[in-house]
C-alpha positions in Angstrom: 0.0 0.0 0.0 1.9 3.6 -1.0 1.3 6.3 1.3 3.4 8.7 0.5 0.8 11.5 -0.5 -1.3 12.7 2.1 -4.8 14.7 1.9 -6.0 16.5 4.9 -9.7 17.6 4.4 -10.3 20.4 7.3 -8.7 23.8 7.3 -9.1 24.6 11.4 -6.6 24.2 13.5 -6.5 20.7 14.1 -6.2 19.8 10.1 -3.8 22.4 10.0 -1.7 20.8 12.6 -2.3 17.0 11.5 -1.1 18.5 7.7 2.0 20.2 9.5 2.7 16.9 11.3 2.2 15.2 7.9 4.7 16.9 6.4 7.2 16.6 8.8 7.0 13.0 8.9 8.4 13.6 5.0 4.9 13.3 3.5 3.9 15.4 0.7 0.5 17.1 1.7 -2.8 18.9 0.2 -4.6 20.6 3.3 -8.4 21.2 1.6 -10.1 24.2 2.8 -13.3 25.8 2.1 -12.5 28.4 -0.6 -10.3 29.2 -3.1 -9.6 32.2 -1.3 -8.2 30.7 1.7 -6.1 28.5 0.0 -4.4 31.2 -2.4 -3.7 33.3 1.4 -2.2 30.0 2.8 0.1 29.1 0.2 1.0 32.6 -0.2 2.5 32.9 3.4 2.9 29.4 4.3 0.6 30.4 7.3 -3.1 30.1 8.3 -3.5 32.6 10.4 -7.3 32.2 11.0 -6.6 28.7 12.6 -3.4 28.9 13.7 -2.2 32.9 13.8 1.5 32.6 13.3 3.0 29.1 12.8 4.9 29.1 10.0 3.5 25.8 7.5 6.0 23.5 5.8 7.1 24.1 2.1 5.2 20.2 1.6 1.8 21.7 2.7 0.0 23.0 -0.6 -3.6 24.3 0.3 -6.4 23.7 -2.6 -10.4 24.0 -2.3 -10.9 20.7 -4.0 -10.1 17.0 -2.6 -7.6 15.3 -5.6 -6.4 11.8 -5.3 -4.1 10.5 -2.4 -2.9 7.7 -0.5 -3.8 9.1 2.3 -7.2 10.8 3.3 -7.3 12.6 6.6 -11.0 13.8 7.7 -10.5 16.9 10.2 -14.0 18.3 10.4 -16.4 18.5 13.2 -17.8 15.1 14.4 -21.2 16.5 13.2 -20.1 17.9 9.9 -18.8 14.1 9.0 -21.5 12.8 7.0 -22.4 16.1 5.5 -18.7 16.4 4.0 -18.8 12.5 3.2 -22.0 13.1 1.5 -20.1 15.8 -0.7 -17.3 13.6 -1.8 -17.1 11.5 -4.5 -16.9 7.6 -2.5 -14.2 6.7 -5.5 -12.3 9.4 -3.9 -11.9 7.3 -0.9 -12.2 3.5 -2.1 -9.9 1.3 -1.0 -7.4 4.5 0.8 -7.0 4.7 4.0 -9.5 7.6 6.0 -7.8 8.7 9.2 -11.2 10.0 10.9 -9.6 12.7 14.0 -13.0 14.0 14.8 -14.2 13.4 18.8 -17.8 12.7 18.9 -21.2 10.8 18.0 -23.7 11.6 15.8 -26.4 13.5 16.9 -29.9 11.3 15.8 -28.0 8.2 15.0 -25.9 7.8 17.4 -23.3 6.9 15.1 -19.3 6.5 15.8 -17.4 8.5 13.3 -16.3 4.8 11.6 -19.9 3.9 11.6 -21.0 7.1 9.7 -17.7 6.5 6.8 -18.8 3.2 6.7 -22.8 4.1 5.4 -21.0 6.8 2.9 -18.0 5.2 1.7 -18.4 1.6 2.6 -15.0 0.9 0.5 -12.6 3.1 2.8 -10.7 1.8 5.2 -11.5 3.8 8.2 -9.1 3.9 10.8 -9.3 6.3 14.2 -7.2 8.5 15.2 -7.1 10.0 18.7 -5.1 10.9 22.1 -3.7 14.2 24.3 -3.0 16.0 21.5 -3.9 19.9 21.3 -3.4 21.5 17.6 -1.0 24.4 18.6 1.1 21.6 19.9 0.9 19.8 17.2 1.8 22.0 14.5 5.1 23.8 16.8 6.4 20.2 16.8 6.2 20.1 20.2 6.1 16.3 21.8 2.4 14.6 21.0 1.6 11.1 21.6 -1.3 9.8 20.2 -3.3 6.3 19.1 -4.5 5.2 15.8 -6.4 2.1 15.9 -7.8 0.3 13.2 -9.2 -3.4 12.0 -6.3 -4.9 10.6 -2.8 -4.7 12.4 -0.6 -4.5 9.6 -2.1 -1.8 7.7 -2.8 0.0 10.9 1.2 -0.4 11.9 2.3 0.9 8.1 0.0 3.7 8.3 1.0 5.2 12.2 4.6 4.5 10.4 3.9 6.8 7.4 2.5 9.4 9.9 5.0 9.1 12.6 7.8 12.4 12.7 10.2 13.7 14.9 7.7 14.7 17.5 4.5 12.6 16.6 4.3 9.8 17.5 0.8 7.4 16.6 1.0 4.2 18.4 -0.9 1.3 16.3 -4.0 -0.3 18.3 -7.4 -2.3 17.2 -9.6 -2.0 19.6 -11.5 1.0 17.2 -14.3 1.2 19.2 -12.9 2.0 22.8 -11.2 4.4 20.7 -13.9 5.8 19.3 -15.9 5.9 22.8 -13.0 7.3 24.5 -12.5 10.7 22.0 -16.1 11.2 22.2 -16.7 11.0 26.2 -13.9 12.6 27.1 -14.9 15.9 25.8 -18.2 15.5 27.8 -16.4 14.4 31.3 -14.2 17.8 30.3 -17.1 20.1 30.4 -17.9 18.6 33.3 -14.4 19.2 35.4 -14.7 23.2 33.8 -17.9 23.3 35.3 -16.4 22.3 38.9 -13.6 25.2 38.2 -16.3 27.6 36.8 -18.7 26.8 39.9 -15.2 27.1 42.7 -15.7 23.5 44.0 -11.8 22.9 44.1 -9.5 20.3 42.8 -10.4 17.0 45.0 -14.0 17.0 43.4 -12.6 17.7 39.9 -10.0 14.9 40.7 -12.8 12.9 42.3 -14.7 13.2 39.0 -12.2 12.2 36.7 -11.5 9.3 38.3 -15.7 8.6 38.4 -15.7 9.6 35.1 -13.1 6.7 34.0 -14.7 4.6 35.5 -18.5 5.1 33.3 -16.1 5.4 30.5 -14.9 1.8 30.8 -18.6 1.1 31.3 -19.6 2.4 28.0 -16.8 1.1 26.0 -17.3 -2.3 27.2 -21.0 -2.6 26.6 -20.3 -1.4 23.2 -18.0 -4.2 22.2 -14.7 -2.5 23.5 -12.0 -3.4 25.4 -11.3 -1.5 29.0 -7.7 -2.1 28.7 -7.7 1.1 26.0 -8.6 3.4 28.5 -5.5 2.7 30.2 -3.4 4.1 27.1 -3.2 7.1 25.2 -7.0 7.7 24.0 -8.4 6.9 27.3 -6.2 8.1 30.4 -3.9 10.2 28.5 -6.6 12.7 26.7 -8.9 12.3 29.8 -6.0 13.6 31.8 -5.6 16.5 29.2 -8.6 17.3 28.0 -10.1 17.3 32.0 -7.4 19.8 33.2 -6.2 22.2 31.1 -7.7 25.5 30.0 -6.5 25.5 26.6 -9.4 22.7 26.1 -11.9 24.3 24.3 -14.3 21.4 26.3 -13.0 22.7 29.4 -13.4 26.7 28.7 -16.9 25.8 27.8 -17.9 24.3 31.0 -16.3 26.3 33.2 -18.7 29.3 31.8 -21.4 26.7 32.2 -20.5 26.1 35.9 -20.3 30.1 36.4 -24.1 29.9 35.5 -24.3 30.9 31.9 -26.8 29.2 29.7 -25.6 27.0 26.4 -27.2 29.2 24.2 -25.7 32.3 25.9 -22.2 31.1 25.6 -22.8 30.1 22.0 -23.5 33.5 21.4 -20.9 35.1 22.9 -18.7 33.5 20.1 -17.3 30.6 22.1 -15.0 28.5 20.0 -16.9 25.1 19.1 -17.2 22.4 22.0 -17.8 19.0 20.8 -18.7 17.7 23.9 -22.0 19.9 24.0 -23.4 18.5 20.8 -21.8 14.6 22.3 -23.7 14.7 25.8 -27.0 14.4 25.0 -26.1 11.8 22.4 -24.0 10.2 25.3 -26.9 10.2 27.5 -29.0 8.4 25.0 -26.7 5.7 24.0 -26.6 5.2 27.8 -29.8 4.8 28.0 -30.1 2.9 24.9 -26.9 0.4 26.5 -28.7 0.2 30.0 -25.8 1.6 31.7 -25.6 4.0 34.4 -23.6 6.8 33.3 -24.9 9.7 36.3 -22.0 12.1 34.6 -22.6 12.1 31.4 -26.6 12.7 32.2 -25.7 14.8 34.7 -23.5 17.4 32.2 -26.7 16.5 29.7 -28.5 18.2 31.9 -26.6 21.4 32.4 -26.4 21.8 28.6 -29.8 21.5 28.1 -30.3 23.9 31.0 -32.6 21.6 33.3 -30.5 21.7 35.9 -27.7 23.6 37.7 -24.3 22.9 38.9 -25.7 22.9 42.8 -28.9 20.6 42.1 -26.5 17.9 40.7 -24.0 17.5 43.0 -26.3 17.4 45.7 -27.7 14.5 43.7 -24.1 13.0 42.7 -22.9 13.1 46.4 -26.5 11.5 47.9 -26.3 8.7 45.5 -26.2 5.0 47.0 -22.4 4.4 48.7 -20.7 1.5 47.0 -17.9 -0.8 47.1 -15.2 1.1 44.5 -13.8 -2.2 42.9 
């Protein structure tokens, strides 16, 4: 399989860093943004300064508008633009190439996994996941990043995190897709959650307490879906929880730490906030809980706050009345 071409369909700031990363693993690369416009101002300055302002791109990024044919297809869009750009594409496009889907999130109706969704569109690709502590600006300075990329067969899977790996990214080959998949997605929900402790001032034992709860539904989830626990102890479970559910720079975390200082959803929204996927992933969380028969009290709890049905007090009061139990 040749993968020396790469295509990296998202012009944010995480495809903009997953192309930088591309190309310094020695791959030649075509970021695909929205306009013509935008790519004539990127390969004009070798910078996208609306994603990322002042990273300087590498000479083997060339920006187009259009998706041309490579070894390589990497989808960087939001997890509920997926199907909507899928839809777009021409499926020949992607037949028999290897789709590195980096989104962090489920489907809102279907409940889909990002794989599921390629799978209806482009049932030829060969979807693999791609996920871990990774933050774009990182990313794209070449700064150390860890991350997995699981997919169904082990070979391909080791080839491709070979292809993508550079001098400070580093994929690490897996198969268990879906823990992978269940990991990105709940994450970001367990992340609002821990801002909304910082935004309400309830200190750093309960935010501590409630990542460790919050692992613990995670590994709940994943193995009623067919997953295996033992991925949560890597790089997409532990290592992004730990990332995603302390840091500030988490767009997740900014967003719930407004909601814990008592601002609605839709206000926040409003105000501009930078896009959250873990507000459109809770109540698609909460109903694949639901759906599962597991008791996941977290995620319906942050379901709640986003839909503004409850507030920050009301739940934990709930959260610390619930039954005592045995922790193992």
């Amino acid at each position: 399989m040749r993968l020396e071409t790469v295509a990296v369909i998202g012009g944010g700031a995480w495809g903009t860093a997953l192309a930088q990363a591309a190309a310094m693993a020695g791959r030649s690369v075509a970021l695909v943004v929205r306009t013509n416009r935008q790519a004539e101002a990127i390969n004009a300055t070798h910078m996208n300064e609306a994603a990322l302002p002042g990273q300087v791109l590498s000479g083997r990024i060339v920006a187009m508008s259009q998706l041309a044919q490579a070894d390589i297809i990497v989808l960087a869009v939001p997890a509920q633009s997926t199907r909507t750009l899928l839809n777009d594409l021409d499926p020949a496009l992607l037949a028999g190439k290897p789709v590195v889907l980096s989104a962090k999130g489920l489907e809102t109706g279907t409940l889909a996994r990002q794989s599921e969704i390629l799978r209806d569109m482009a049932p030829e690709a060969l979807g693999f996941v791609l996920s871990g502590p990774s933050f774009a600006v990182d990313v794209a300075a070449g700064r150390p990043t860890a991350v997995t990329l699981a997919g169904d067969d082990a070979s391909e899977t080791s080839a491709l995190a070979l292809a993508l790996a550079g001098p400070s990214f580093r994929p690490y080959a897996a198969d268990d897709r879906i823990g992978v998949e269940i990991a990105g997605a709940l994450k970001n929900v367990y992340a609002l959650a821990c801002g909304a402790v910082e935004g309400a001032n309830l200190g750093a034992s309960a935010r501590a307490a409630l990542i460790a709860r919050g692992y613990a539904e995670m590994a709940r989830m994943v193995t009623a879906m067919g997953g295996s626990a033992h991925t949560l102890t890597g790089l997409a479970g532990l290592g992004d929880l730990a990332l995603t559910c302390t840091s500030v720079q988490s767009r997740n975390y900014q967003f719930g730490m407004a909601l814990g200082a008592g601002r609605q959803t839709a206000e926040v929204l409003a105000s501009g906030a930078k896009l959250a996927e873990g507000v459109a992933t809770a109540p698609v969380a909460a109903a694949l809980a639901k759906s599962l028969n597991v008791d996941a009290p977290l995620i319906d709890a942050v379901d709640a706050v986003v839909a503004g049905t409850s507030d920050i007090a009301s739940i934990v009061a709930g959260l610390m009345s619930r039954p005592l139990k045995r922790e193992i």
